[in-house]
C-alpha positions in Angstrom: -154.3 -44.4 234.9 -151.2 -46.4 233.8 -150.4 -50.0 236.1 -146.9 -49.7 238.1 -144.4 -51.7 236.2 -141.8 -54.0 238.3 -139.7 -55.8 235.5 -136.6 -55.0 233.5 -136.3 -54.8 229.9 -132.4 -55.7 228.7 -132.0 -51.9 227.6 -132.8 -51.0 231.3 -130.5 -53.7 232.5 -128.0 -52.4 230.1 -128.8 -48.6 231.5 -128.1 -49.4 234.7 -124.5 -50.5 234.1 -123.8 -47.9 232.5 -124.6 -45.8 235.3 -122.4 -47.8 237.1 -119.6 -47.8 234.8 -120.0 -43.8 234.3 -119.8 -43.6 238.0 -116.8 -45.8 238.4 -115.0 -42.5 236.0 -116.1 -40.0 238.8 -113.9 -41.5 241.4 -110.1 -39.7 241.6 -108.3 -42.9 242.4 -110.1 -44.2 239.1 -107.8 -41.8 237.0 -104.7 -44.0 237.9 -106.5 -47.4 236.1 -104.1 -47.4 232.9 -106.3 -45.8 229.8 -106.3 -48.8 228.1 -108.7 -50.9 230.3 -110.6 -47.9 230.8 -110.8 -47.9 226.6 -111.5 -51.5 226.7 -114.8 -51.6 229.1 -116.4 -48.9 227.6 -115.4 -49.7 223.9 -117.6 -53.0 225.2 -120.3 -51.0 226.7 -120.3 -48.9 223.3 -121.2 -52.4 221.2 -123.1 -54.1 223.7 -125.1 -50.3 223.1 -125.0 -49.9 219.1 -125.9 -53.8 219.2 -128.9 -53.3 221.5 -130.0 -50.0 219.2 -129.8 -51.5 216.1 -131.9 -54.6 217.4 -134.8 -52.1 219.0 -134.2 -50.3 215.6 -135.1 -52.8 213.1 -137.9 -53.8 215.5 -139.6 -50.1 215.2 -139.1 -50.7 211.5 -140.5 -54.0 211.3 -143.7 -53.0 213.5 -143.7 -49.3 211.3 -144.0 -47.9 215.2 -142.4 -44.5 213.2 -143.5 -42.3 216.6 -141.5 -44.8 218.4 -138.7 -42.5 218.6 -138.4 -38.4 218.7 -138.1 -36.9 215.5 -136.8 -33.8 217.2 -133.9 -35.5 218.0 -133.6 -37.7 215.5 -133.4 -33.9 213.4 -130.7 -33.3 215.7 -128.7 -36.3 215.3 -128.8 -35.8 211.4 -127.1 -32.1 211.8 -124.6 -34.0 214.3 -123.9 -36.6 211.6 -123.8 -34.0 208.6 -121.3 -32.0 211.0 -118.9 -34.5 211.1 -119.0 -35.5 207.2 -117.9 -31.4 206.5 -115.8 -31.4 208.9 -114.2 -35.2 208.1 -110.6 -33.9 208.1 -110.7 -33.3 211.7 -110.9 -36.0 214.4 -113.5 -38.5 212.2 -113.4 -41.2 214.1 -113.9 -39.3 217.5 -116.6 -38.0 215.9 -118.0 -41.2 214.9 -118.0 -42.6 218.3 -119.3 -39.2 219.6 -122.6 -39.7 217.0 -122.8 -43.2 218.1 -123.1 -42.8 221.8 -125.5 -39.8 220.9 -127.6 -42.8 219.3 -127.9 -44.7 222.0 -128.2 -41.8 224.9 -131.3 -40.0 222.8 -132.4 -42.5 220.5 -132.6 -46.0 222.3 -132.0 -44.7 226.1 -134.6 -41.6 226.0 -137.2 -43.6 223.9 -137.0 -46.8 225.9 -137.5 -44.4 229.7 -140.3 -42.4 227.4 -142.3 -45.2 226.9 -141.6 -47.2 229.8 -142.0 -44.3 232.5 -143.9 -46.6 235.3 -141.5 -49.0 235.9 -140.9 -48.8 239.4 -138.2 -51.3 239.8 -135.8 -49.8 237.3 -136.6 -46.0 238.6 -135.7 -47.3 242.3 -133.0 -49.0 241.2 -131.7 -46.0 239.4 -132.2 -43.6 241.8 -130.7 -45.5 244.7 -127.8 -46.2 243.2 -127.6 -42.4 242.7 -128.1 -42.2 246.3 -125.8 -44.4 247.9 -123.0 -44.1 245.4 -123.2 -40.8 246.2 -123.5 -41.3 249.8 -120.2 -43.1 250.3 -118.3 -40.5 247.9 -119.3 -37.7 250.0 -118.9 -39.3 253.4 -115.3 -40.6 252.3 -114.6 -37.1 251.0 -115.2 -35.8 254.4 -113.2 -38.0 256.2 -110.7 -36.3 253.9 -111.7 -33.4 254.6 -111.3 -34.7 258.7 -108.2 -35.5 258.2 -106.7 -33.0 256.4 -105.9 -35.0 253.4 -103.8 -33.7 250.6 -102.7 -35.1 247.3 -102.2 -34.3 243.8 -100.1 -35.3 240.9 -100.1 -35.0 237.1 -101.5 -37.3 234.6 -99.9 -39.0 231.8 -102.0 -38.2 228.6 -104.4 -36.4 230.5 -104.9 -32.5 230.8 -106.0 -31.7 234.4 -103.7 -33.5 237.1 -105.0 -36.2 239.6 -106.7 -34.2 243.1 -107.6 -36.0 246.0 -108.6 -34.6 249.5 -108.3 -30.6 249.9 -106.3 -29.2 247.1 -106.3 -25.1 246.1 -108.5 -24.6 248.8 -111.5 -26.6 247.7 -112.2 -30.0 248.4 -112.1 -32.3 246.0 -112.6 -35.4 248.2 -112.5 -38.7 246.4 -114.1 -37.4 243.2 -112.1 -36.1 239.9 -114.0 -32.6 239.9 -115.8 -31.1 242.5 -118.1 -28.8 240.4 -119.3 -32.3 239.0 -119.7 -33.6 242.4 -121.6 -30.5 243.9 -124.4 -30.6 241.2 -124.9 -34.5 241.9 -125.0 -33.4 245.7 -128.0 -31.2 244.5 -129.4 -34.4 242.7 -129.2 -36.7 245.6 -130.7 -34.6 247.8 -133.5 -34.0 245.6 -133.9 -37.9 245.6 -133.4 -38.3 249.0 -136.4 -35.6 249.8 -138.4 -38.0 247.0 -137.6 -41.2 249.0 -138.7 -39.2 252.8 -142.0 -36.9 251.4 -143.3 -39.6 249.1 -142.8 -42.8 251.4 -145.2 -42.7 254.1 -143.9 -46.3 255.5 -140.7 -45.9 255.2 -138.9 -47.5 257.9 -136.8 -45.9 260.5 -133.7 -46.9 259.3 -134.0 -45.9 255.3 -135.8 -42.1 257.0 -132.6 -42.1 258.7 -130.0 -42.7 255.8 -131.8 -40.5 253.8 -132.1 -37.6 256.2 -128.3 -38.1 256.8 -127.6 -38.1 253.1 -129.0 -34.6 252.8 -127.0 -33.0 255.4 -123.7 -34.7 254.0 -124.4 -33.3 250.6 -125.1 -30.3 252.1 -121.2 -30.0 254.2 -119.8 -31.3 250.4 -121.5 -28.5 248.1 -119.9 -25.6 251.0 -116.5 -27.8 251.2 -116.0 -28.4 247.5 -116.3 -24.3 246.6 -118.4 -24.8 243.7 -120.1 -21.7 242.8 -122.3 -24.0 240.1 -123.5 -26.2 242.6 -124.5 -23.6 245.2 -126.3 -21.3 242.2 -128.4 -24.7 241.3 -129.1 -25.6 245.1 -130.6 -22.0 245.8 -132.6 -22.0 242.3 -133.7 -25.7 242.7 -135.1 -24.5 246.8 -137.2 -21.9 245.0 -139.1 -23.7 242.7 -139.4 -26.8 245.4 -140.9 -24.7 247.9 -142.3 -22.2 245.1 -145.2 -25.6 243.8 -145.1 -27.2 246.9 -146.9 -23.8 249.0 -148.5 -23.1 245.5 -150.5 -26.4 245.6 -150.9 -26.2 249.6 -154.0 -27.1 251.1 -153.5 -23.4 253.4 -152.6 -21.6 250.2 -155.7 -22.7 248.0 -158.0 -20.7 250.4 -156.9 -18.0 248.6 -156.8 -16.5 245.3 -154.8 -17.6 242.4 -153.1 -14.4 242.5 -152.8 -14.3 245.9 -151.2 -18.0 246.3 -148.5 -16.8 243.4 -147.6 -14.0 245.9 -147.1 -15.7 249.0 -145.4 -18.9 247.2 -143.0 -16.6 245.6 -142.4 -14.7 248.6 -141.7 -18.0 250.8 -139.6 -19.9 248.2 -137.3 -16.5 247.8 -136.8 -16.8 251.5 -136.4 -20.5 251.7 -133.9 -20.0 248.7 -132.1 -17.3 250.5 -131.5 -19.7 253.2 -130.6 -22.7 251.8 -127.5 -20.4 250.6 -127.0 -19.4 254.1 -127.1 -22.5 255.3 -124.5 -24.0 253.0 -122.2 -21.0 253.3 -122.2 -20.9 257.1 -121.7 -24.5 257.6 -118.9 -24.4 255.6 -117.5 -21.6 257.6 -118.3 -23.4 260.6 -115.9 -26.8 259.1 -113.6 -24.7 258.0 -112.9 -23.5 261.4 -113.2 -27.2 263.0 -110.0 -28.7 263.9 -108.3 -31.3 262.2 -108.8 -35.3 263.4 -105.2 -36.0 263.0 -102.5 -35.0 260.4 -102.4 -37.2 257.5 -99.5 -36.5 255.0 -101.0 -37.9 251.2 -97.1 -36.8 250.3 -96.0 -39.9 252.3 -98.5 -42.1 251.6 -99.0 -41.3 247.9 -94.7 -40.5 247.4 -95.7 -37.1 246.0 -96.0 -33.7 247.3 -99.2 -32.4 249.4 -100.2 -29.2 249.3 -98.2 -27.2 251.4 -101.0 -24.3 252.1 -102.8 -26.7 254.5 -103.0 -25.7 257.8 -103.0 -29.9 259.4 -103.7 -28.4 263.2 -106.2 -25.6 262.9 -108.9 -23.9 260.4 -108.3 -24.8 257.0 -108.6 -21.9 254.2 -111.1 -22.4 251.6 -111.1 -19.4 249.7 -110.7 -20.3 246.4 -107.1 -18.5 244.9 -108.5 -18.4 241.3 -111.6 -16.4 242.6 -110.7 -14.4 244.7 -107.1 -13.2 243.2 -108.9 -12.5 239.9 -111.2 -9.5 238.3 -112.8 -12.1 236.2 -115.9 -13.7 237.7 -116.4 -15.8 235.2 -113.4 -17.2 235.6 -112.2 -17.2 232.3 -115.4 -18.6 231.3 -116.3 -15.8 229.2 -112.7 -15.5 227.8 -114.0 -19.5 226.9 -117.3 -18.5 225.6 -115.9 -15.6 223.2 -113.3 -18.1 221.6 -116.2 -20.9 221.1 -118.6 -18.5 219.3 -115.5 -17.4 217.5 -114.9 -20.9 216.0 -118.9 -21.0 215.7 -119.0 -17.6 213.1 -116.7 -19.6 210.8 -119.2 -22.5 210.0 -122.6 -21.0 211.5 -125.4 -23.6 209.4 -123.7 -26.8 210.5 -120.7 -25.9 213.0 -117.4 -28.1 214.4 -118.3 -31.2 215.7 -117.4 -31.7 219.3 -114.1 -33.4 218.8 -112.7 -31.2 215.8 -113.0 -28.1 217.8 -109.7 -27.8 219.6 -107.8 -29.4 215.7 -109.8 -27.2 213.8 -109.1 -24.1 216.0 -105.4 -25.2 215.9 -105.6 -25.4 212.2 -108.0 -22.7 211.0 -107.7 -20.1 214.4 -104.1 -20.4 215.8 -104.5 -17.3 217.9 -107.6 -18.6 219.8 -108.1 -18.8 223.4 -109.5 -22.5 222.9 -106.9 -23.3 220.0 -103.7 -22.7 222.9 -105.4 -23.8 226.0 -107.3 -27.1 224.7 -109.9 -26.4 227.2 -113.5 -27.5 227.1 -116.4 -24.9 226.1 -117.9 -25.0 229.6 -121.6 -24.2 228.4 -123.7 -27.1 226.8 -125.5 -24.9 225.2 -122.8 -23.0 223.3 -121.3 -26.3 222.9 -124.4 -27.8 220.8 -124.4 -24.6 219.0 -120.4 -24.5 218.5 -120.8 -27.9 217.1 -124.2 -28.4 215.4 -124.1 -24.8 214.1 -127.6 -22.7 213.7 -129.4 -25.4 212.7 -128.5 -28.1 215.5 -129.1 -25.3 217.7 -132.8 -24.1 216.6 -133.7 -28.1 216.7 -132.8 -28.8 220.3 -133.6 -25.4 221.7 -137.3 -26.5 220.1 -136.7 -30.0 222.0 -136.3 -27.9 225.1 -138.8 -25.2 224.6 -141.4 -27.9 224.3 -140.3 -29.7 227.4 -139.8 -26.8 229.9 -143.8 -25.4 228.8 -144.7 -28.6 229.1 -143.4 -29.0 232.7 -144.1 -25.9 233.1 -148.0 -26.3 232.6 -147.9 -29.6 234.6 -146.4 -28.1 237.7 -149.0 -25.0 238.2 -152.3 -27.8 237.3 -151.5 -30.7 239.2 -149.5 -31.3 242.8 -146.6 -33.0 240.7 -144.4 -33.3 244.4 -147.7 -35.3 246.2 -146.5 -39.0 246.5 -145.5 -39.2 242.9 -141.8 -39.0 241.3 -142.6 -37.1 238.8 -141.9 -33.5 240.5 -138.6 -35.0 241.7 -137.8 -35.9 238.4 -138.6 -32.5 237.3 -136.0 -31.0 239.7 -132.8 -33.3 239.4 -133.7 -32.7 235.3 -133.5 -28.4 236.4 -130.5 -29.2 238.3 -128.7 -30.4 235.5 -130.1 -28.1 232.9 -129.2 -25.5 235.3 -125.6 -26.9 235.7 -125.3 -26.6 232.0 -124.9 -23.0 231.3 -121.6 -24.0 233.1 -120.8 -27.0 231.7 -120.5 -29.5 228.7 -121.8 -32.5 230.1 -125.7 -32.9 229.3 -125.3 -33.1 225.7 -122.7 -34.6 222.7 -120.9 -36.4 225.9 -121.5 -39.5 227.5 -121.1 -39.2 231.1 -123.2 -40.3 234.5 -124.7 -36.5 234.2 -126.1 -36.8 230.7 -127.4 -40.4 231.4 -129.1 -39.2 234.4 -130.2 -36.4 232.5 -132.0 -37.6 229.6 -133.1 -40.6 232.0 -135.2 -38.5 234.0 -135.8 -36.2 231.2 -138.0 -39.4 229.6 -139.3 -39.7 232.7 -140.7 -35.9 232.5 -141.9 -35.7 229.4 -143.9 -38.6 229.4 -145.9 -37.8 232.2 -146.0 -34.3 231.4 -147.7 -35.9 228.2 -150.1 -38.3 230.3 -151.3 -35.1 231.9 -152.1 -32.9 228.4 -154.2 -36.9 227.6 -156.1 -36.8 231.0 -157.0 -32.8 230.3 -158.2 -33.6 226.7 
């Protein structure tokens, strides 16, 4: 049995600013901070990382600790790095910077979490900043939502233009993208359930906050119209309420086929409603008048959107939904263009920032070559830019975790007073979220920190379990 740690190492000091810094980039108003200082702090945060690898580095070399860090991903790294010396007349130094960060996300980050899984203090102060950072977005988002706040504007230098409040008919609230801030939703309540199952003696006050926080992420995945974070919500219910009535003390009376068959049949029904639930309370906002009439246009200097109805029911079907025959959204039109660019260098493929010059270049008439858009799959993104072999590498890295978890959730009650289930699930949520978006892998964002942090989390004690079966 492995003691509770409750003392920070300078690498989880380090990971925690980061998460704060990331964090900071979520917020809408953040967009408007002049590029520059945003280059400056996390040019910093970049050093202050590379110096704090490189230090751990020659440390594991010193103490020939050679298991210290995953050779799966070290593999993966190399393809990255032999990526961008092909491809060095496109974007090198992006690319640079993109295999550094990589360094310090799956080499230092994941390896320091991996082997430092019981530290209590760092995991509480990691979650709850997750928690209450997410808290305030979402309850300021509302009050936006309350209000009937309206405002958005284009960006120097920047592709998508600054949202804030209800714009095309989704709400966008005080964050930059509201598919980004659904999926955290999905994560916060998952730690919030963590912090009210698995805390007996928690006071009244915390039971309170947290219960709250779950039904305002609950109003802000319906509000924000994010199809991703309502798929991940209903998928994450099932296999919450799937283990927890598989490892029941009611269910364990029965057979083990048995207990499959009811769990399944419960956690379909459960998922089934938490979709319901979301989509009707939405409805239900939707149809609740506004608290007053506030005019971002007059405020901000700029104009609002003028499809807001500021006395009654708001609309919040989404135009570039419902007035299209795509369901995808384009995102197959996406997809096709990426494996396109993909078929031209399959072994090693475009590293992530020579994509949009090299399609320019190489593949004028691409969709991704005239749009500039971003893949919107992480997984056709590692294989767009690592090519076949990056691909096979951390499809094997994730083969091995998801059996692994896998195994650990069907012989041992992983959601019983222990983080470790919970972990599991915000880890899904963003895996999930990945089939429709970028951000868990070759970017360095609050999602792929909080990703591979709980990731290191997983795997470790998916690994303590295999020892204590041995």
């Amino acid at each position: 049995m492995q003691t509770k740690k409750y003392k920070i190492n300078i690498i989880e000091i380090y990971i925690l600013f980061l998460l704060l810094a990331y964090l900071l980039r979520t917020i809408g108003a953040y967009s408007l901070v002049p590029t520059r200082i945003d280059s400056l702090v996390f040019t910093f945060a970049g050093l202050v990382g590379e110096i704090l690898f490189i230090s751990q580095l020659l440390k594991v070399l010193k103490q020939r600790n050679f298991k210290y860090y995953n050779w799966l991903l070290i593999a993966f790294l190399t393809v990255l790095f032999l990526s961008t010396i092909v491809n060095y007349k496109f974007s090198p130094i992006g690319n640079i910077k993109v295999l550094a960060w990589q360094a310090i996300f799956l080499l230092m980050i994941y390896s320091t979490i991996f082997h430092d899984f019981n530290n209590q203090l760092f995991f509480d102060i990691f979650r709850n900043i997750i928690v209450i950072f997410g808290f305030f977005m979402s309850i300021v988002s509302l009050a936006m939502f309350a209000i009937r706040f309206s405002y958005s504007t284009g960006l120097e230098n920047k592709q998508n233009p600054l949202r804030i409040g209800i714009v095309e008919n989704r709400l966008f609230g005080s964050y930059t993208d509201p598919n980004y801030a659904a999926v955290m939703a999905v994560v916060i309540i998952i730690l919030s359930l963590y912090y009210l199952l698995g805390y007996q003696k928690l006071k009244t006050g915390l039971r309170l906050f947290y219960t709250a926080n779950i039904i305002i992420q609950i109003m802000y995945i319906g509000l924000s119209g994010s199809r991703n974070g309502l798929i991940v919500l209903t998928l994450v219910t099932f296999t919450f309420i799937f283990f927890k009535l598989f490892h029941s003390v009611k269910t364990k009376a029965y057979n083990i086929y048995i207990r499959v068959i009811i769990s399944l049949i419960l956690a379909m029904f459960c998922a089934a409603m938490s979709f319901v639930v979301v989509d009707q309370t939405k409805n239900l906002l939707a149809k609740t008048p506004a608290i007053t009439a506030f005019d971002g246009s007059k405020f901000l200097k700029k104009e609002n959107d003028k499809n807001i109805n500021h006395d009654k029911s708001v609309s919040l079907v989404r135009k570039d939904v419902s007035d299209s025959s795509d369901v995808s959204n384009l995102r197959f039109t996406i997809w096709k263009s990426a494996v396109d660019i993909f078929k031209e260098n399959p072994l090693l493929g475009v590293p992530p920032k020579s994509l949009h010059e090299y399609a320019e270049k190489k593949m004028p008439t691409t969709y991704l070559a005239k749009t500039k858009l971003a893949v919107h799959n992480a997984y056709i993104n590692v294989l767009v830019s690592t090519g076949t072999i990056g691909a096979i590498i951390m499809l094997i890295f994730l083969l091995k975790a998801i059996v692994n978890s896998i195994i650990s959730a069907f012989t041992r009650d992983i959601f019983s007073k222990n983080s470790h289930g919970y972990h599991l699930l915000a880890v899904l949520t963003l895996f999930l979220s990945g089939f429709f978006h970028n951000e868990m892998f070759l970017m360095a964002t609050s999602s792929a920190l909080i990703f591979w942090v709980f990731l290191a989390s997983v795997q470790a004690k998916n690994e303590l379990i295999k020892e204590d079966k041995n």
